[in-house]
C-alpha distance (Angstrom), angle and dihedral (degrees) to the residues before:
residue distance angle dihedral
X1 . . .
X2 3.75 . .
X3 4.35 95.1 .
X4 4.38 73.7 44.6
X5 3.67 90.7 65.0
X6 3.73 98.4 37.9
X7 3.51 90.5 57.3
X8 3.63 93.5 47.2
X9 3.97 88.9 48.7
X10 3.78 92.6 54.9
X11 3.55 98.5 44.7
X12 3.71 78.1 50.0
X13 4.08 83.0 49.0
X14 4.03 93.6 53.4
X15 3.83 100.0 48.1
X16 3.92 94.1 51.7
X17 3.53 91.5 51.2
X18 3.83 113.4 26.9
X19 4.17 107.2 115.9
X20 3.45 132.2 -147.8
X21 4.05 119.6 -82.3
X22 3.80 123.9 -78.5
X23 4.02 120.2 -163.7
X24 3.99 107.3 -126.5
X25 3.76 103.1 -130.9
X26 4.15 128.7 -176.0
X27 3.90 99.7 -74.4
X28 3.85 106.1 39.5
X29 3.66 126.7 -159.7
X30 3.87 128.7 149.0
X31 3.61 125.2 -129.5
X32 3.53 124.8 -117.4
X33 3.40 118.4 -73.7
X34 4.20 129.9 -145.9
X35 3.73 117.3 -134.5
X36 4.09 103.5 -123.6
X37 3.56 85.4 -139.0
X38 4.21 125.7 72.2
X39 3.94 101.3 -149.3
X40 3.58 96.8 55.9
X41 4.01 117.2 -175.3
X42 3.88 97.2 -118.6
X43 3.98 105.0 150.9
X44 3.97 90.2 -173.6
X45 3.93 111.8 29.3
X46 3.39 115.1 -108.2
X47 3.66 90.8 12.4
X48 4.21 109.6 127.2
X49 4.03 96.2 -145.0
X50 4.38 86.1 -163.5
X51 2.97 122.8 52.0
X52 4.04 128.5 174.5
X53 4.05 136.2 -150.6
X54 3.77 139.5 -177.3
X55 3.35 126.4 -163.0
X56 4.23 121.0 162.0
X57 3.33 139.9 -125.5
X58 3.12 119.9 -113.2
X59 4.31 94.8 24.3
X60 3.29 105.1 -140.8
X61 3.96 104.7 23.6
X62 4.30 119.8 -164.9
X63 3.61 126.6 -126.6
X64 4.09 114.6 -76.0
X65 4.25 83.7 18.9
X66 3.64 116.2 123.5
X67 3.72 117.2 -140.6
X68 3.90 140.2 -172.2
X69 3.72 124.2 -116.9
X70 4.18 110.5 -154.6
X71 4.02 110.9 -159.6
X72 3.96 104.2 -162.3
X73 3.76 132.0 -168.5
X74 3.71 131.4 -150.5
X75 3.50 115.4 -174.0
X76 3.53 145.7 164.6
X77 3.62 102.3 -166.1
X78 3.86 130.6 61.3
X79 3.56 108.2 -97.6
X80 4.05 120.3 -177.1
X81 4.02 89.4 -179.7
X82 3.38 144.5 35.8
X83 4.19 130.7 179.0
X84 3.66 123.0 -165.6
X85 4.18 149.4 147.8
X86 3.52 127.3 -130.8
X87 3.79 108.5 -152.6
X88 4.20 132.0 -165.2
X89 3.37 151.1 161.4
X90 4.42 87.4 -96.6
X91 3.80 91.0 -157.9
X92 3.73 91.5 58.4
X93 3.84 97.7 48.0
X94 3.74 129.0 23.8
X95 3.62 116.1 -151.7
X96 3.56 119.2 -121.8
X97 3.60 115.8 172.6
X98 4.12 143.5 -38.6
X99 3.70 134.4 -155.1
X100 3.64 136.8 -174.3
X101 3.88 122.8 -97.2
X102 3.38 130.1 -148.0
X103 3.66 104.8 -83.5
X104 3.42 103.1 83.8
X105 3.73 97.7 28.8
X106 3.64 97.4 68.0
X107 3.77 95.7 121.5
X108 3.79 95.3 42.7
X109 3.85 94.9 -117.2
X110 3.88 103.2 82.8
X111 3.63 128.1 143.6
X112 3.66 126.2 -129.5
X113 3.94 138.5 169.8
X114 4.57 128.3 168.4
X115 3.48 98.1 -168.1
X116 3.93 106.7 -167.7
X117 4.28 104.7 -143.1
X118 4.43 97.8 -127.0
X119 3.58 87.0 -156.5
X120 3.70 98.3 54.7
X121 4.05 110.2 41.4
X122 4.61 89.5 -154.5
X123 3.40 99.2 50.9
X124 4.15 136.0 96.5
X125 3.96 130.2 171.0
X126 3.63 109.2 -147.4
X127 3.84 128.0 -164.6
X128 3.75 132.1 -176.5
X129 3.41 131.6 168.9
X130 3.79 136.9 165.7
X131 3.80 100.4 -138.8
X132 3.91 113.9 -116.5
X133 3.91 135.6 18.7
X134 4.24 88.2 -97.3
X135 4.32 88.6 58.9
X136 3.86 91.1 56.8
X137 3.34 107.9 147.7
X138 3.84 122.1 -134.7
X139 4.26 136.5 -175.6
X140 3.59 130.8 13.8
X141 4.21 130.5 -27.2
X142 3.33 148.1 109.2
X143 4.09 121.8 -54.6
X144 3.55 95.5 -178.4
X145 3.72 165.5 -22.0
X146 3.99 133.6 -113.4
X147 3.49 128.1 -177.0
X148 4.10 119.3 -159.4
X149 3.79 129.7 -179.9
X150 3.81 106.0 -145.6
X151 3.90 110.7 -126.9
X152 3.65 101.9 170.8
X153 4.33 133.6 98.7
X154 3.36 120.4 -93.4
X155 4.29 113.1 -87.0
X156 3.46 94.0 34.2
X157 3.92 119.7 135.7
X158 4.33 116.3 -156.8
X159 3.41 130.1 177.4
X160 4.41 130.4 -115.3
X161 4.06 114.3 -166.5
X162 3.28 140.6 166.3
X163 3.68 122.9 -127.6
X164 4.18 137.3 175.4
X165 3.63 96.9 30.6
X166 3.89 116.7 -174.3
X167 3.77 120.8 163.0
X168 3.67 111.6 -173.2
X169 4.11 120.1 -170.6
X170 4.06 130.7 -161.6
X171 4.02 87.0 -76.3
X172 3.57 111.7 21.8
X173 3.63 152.8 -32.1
X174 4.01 118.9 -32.2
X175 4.27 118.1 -144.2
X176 3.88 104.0 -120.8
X177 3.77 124.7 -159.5
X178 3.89 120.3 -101.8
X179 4.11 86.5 -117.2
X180 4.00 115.7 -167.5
X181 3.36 113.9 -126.4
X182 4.27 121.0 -126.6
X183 3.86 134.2 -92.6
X184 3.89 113.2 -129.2
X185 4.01 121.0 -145.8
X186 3.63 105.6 -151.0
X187 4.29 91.7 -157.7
């Protein structure tokens, strides 16, 4: 019943703050992004206490080649739920499948959802959550997984950001860094 509810909670999570599609273009940066919440835990102002990464596996994938997408976490406050888009150029990469990483999952009972947006083919809500204030999750690891299939010619350069971020701790919202997303070489 509980792991019922904290699903419920973060789908709950996802709708309030999903955001409208941006197109991934050659140089990638996201734009700032407001916490949802007005007493944000910031122990040094200014200072974004998560931050996120991606990086692929394998670098610089070939046409037809399917390829792994790792979204990591550093941060120094406990967080027991995180919100946030993955946005691409859809005809470039078709999306195949996530999973959750370890992060998150430390205490076995973690929730996780990719929802893939039908009406906009480069675009996936992800939400992860630990369950309760006592399975916070602090320091560095692995949110999640995502699996692409490369459909694109050889040369061509496309963009992977992330977009929507809200990092929520036992208490209260957590500042998150403004990360850039990642150029892919198609070889």
């Amino acid at each position: 019943m509980n792991r019922l509810l904290n699903s419920a909670l973060l789908l709950a999570a996802l709708l309030l703050f999903s955001c409208q599609c941006q197109t991934p273009a050659d140089t990638v940066s996201t734009p700032s992004q407001a916490t949802p919440d007005a007493q944000v835990e910031d122990a040094i102002p200014g200072s974004p206490q998560a931050i996120l990464s991606l990086s692929t596996d394998p670098i610089s994938p070939s046409p037809g080649q399917e390829m792994t997408l790792e979204v990591s976490v550093q941060s120094r406050r406990p967080m027991v739920e995180i919100v946030f888009d993955l946005v691409w150029d859809g005809e470039v990469l078709e999306y195949l499948d996530s999973s959750a990483g370890p992060f998150m999952n430390a205490s076995g009972d973690a929730s996780f959802m990719a929802i893939p947006d039908p009406g906009k083919g480069g675009r996936l809500h992800m939400v992860l959550g630990s369950g309760e204030a006592a399975d916070a999750q602090q320091g560095d690891g692995d949110l999640c997984y995502v699996k692409y299939r490369v459909n694109a010619p050889s040369g061509l350069k496309t963009g992977i950001m992330l977009d929507g971020i809200s990092v929520r701790g036992p208490e209260r919202a957590i500042a998150a860094a403004d990360p850039d997303g990642m150029v892919l070489q198609v070889q």
